[in-house]
BAPAKE-190625 format. One record per atom (N, C-alpha, C, O): residue number from 1; residue in three letters; x negated, y negated, z. Coordinates in steps of 0.05 Angstrom, whole numbers, always signed. Layout:
// BAPAKE-190625
NUM, ALA, X, Y, Z
...
// end
This chain:
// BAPAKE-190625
1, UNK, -211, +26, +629
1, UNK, -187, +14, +619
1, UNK, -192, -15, +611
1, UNK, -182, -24, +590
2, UNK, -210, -34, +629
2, UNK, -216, -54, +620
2, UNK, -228, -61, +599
2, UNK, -224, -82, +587
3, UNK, -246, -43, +592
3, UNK, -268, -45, +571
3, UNK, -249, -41, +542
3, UNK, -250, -53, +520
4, UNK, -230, -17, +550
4, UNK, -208, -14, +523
4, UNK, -191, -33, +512
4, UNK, -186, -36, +488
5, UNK, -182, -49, +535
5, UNK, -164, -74, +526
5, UNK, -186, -102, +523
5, UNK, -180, -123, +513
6, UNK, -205, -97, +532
6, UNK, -228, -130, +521
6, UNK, -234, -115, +490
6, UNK, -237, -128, +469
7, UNK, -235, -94, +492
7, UNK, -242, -76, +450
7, UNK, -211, -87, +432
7, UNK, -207, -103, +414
8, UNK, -196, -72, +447
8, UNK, -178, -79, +434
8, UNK, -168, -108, +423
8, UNK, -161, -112, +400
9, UNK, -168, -127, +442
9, UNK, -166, -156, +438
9, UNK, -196, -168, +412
9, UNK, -194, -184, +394
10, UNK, -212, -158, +416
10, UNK, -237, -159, +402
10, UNK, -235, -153, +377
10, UNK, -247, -166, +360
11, UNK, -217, -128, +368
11, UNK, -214, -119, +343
11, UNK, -188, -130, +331
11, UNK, -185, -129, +307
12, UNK, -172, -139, +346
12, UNK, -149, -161, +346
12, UNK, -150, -185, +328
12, UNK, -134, -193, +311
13, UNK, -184, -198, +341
13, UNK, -188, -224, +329
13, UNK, -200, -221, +304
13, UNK, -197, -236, +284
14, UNK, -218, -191, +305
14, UNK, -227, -190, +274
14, UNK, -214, -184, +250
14, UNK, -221, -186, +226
15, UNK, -181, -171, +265
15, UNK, -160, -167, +242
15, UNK, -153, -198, +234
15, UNK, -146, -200, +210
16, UNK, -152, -215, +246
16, UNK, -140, -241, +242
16, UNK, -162, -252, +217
16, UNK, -156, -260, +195
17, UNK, -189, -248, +231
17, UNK, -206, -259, +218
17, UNK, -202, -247, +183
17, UNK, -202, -258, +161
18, UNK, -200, -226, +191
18, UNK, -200, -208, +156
18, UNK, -175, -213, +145
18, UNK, -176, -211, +120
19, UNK, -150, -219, +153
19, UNK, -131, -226, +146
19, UNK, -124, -261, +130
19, UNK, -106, -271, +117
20, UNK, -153, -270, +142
20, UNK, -142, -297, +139
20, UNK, -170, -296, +109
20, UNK, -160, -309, +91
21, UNK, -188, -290, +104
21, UNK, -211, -289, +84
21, UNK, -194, -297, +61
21, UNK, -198, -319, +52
22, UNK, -171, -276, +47
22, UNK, -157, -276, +23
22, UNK, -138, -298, +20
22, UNK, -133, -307, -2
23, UNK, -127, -308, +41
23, UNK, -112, -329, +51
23, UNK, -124, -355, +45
23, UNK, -116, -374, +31
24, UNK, -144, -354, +57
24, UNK, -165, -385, +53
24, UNK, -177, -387, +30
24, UNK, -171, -407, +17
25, UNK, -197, -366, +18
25, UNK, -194, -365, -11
25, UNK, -178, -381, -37
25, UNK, -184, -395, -55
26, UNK, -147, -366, -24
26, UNK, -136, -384, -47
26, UNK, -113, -408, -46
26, UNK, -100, -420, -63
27, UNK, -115, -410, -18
27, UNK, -100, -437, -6
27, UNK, -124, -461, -9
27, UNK, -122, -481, -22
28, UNK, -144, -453, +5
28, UNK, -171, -474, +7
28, UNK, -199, -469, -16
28, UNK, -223, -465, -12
29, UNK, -182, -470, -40
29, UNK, -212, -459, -63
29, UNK, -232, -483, -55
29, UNK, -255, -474, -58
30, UNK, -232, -501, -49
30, UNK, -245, -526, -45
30, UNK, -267, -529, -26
30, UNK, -288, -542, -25
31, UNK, -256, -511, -11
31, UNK, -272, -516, +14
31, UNK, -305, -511, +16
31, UNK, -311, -491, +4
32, UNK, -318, -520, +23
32, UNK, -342, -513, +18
32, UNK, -362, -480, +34
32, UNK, -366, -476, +58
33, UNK, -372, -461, +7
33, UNK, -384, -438, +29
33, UNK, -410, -431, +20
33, UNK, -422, -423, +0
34, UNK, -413, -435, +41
34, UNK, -451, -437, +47
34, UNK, -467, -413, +33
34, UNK, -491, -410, +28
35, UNK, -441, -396, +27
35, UNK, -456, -368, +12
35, UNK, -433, -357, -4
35, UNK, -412, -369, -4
36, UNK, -435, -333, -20
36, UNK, -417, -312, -29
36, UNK, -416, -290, -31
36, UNK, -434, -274, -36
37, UNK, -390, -286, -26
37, UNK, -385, -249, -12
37, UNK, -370, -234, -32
37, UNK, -346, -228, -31
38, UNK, -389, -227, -51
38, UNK, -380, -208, -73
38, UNK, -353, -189, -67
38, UNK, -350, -178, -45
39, UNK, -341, -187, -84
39, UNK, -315, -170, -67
39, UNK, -298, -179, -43
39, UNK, -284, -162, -32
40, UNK, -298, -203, -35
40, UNK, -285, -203, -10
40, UNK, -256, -199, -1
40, UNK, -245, -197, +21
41, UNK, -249, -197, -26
41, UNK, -220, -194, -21
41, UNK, -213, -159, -17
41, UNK, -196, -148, -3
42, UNK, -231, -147, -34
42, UNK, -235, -120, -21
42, UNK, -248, -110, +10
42, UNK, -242, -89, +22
43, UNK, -265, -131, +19
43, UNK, -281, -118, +39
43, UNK, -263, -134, +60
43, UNK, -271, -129, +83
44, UNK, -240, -154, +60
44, UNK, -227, -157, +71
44, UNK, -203, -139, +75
44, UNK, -195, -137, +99
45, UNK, -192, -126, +59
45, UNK, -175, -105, +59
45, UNK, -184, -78, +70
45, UNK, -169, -62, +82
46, UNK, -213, -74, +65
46, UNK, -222, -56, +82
46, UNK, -226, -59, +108
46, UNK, -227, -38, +121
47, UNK, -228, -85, +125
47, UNK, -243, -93, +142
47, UNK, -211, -86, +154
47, UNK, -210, -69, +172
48, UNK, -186, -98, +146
48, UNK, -168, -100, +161
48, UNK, -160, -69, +167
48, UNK, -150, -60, +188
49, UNK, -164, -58, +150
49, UNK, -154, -19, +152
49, UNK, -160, -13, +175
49, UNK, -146, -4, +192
50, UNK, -196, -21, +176
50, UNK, -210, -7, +199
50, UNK, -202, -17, +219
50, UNK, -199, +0, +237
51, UNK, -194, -43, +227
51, UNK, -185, -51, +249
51, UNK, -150, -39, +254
51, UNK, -146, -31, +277
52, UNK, -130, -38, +238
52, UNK, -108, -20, +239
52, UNK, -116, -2, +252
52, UNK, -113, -1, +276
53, UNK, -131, +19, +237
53, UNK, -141, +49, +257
53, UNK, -145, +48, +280
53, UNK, -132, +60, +297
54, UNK, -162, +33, +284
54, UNK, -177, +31, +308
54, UNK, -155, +17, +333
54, UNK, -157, +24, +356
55, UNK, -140, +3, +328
55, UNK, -118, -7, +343
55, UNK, -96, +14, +342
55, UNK, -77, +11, +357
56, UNK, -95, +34, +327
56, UNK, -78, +61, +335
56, UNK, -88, +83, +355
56, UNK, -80, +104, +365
57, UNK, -109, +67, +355
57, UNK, -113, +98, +384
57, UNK, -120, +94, +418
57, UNK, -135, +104, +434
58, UNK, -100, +72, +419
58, UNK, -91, +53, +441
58, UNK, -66, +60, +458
58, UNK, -43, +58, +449
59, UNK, -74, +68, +486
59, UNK, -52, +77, +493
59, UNK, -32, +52, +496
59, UNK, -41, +31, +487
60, UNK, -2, +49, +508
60, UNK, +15, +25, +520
60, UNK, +4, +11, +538
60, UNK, +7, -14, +536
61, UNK, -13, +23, +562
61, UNK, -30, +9, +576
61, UNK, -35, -15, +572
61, UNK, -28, -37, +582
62, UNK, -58, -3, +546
62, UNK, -83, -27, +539
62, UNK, -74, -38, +521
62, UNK, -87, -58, +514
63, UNK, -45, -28, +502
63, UNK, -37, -50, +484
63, UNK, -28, -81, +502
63, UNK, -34, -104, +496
64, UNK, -8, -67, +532
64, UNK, +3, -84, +533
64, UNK, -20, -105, +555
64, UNK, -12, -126, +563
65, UNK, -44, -96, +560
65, UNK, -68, -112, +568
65, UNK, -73, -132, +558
65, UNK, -76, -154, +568
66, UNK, -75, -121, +528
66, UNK, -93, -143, +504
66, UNK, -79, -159, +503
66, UNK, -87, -182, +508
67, UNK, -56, -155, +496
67, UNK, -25, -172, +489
67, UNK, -19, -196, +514
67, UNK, -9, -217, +508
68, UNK, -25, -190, +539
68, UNK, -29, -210, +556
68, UNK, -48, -225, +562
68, UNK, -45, -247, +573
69, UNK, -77, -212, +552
69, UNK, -99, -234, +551
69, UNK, -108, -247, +530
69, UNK, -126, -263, +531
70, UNK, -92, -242, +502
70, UNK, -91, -256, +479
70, UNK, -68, -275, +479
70, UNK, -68, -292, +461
71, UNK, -49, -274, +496
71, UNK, -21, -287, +508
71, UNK, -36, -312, +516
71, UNK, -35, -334, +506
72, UNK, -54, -303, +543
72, UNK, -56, -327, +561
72, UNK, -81, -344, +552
72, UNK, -84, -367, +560
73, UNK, -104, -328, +531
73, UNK, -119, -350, +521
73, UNK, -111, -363, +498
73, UNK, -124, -381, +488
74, UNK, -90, -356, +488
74, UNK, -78, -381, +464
74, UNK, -65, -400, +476
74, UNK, -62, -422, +465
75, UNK, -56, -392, +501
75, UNK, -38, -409, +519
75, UNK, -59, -434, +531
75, UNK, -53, -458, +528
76, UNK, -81, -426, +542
76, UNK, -102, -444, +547
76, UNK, -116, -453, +523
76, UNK, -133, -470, +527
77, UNK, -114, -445, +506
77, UNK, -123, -460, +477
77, UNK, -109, -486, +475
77, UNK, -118, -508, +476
78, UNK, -81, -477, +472
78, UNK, -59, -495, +459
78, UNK, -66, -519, +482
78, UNK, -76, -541, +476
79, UNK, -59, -514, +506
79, UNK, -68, -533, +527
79, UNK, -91, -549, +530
79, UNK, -91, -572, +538
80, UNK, -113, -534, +521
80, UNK, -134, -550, +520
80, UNK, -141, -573, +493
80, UNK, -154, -594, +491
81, UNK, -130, -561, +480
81, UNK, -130, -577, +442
81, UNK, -105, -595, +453
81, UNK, -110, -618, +446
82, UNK, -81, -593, +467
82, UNK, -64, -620, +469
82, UNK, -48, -617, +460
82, UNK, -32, -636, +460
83, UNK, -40, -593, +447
83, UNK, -10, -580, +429
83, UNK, -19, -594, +393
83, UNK, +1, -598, +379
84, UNK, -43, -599, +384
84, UNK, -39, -603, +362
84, UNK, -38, -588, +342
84, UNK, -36, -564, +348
85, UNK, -38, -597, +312
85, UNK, -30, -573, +294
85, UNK, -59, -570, +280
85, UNK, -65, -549, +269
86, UNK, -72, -586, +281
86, UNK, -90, -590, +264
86, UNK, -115, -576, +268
86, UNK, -134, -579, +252
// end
């Protein structure tokens, strides 16, 4: 059960991560990238599917696991950064 809800939180962050690619793209064209990822706005849309799936075959258990240990380390994030926005 443990191992399901540290996966689940795991595949959590990589939906965020794939969610935010198309986002930064065209909010931050500026920004500087060390490389380029042909398609990304596709392989981000793919990336996020797989993580959807994969977060559907999660019982209530381990949803509501992840959901408390992604709770309490943003909680110690926010705390440790000082409440800023930046």
């Amino acid at each position: 059960d443990l191992v399901d809800m540290a996966n689940l939180a795991v595949v959590t962050q990589y939906l965020s991560c794939a969610l935010a690619v198309p986002v930064l793209r065209r909010k931050r064209p500026d920004l500087p990238r060390p490389y380029r990822l042909p398609a990304a706005d596709e392989l981000a849309a793919l990336a996020a599917l797989v993580c959807l799936g994969l977060m559907t075959q999660v019982t209530r258990k381990e949803l509501l696991g992840a959901v408390v240990v992604l709770a309490a380390a943003y909680a110690l994030r926010r705390l440790v950064d000082g409440n800023t926005t930046d």
